[in-house]
C-alpha positions as CSV (number, residue, x, y, z in Angstrom):
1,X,-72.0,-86.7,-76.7
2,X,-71.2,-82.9,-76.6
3,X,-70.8,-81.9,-72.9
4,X,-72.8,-78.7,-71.3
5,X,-70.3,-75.8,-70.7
6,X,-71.3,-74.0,-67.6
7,X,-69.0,-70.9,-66.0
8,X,-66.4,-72.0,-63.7
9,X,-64.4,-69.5,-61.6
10,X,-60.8,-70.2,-60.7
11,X,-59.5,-68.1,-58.0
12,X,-55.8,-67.5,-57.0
13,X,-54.7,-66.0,-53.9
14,X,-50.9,-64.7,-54.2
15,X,-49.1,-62.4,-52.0
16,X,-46.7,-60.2,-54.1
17,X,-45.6,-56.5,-55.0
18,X,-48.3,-54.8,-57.4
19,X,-45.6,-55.2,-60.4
20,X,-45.2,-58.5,-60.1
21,X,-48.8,-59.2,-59.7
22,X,-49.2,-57.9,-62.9
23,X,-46.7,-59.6,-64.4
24,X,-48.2,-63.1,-63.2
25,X,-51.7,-62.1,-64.6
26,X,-50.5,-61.2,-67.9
27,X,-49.0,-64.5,-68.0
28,X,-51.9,-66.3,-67.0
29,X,-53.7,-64.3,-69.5
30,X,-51.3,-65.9,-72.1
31,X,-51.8,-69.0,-70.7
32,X,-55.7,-68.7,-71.5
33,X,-55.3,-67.0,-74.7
34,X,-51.5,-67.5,-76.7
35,X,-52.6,-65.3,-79.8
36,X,-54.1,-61.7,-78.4
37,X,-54.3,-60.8,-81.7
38,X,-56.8,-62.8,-83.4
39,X,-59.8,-62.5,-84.8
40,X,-62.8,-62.7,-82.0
41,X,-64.5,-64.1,-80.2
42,X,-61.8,-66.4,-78.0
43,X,-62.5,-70.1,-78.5
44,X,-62.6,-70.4,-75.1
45,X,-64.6,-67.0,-73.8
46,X,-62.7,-66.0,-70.4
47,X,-62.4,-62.5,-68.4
48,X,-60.3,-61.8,-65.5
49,X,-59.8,-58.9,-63.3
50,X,-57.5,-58.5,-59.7
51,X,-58.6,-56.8,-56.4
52,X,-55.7,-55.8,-53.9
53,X,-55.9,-56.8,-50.0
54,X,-57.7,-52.8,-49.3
55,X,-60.3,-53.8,-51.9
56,X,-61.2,-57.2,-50.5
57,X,-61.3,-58.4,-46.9
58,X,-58.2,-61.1,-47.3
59,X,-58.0,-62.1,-43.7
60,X,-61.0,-63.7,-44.4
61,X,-60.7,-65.1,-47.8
62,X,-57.3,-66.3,-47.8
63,X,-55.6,-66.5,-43.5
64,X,-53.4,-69.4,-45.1
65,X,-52.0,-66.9,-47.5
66,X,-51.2,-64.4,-45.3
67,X,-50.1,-66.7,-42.4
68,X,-47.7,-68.2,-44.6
69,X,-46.3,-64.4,-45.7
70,X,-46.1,-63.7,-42.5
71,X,-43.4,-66.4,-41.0
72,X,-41.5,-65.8,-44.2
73,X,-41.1,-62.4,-43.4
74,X,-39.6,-64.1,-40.4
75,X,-36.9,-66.4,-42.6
76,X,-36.1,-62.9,-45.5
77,X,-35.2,-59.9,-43.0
């Protein structure tokens, strides 16, 4: 029985300099499609896009996150 595809959205919530924030979603963009060069569409159709902490209230999407950055502030001087 074929199953009903519906969207999903995954969200990840990491606390990093811009650089290496975009190195992790170019990875996960690999992850989600290995060969950027073929021929469309993608088997699996996906989009993905990043906000910064200015662009998006984080304190109230993600306190864990940035409680967590905060004490290891603490434990790196």
């Amino acid at each position: 029985m074929p199953e009903d595809r519906s969207v999903h959205e995954l969200r990840l919530g990491i606390y990093a300099t811009q650089q290496h924030a975009d190195e992790i979603k170019e990875r996960i963009a690999r992850l989600l499609c290995p060969d950027p060069d073929h021929a469309p569409p993608c088997e699996v159709p996906w989009s993905m896009f990043m906000v910064n902490m200015s662009d998006l209230d984080a304190r109230d999407s993600h306190p864990g996150l940035l409680e967590q950055a905060e004490a290891e502030k603490h434990l790196h001087p």
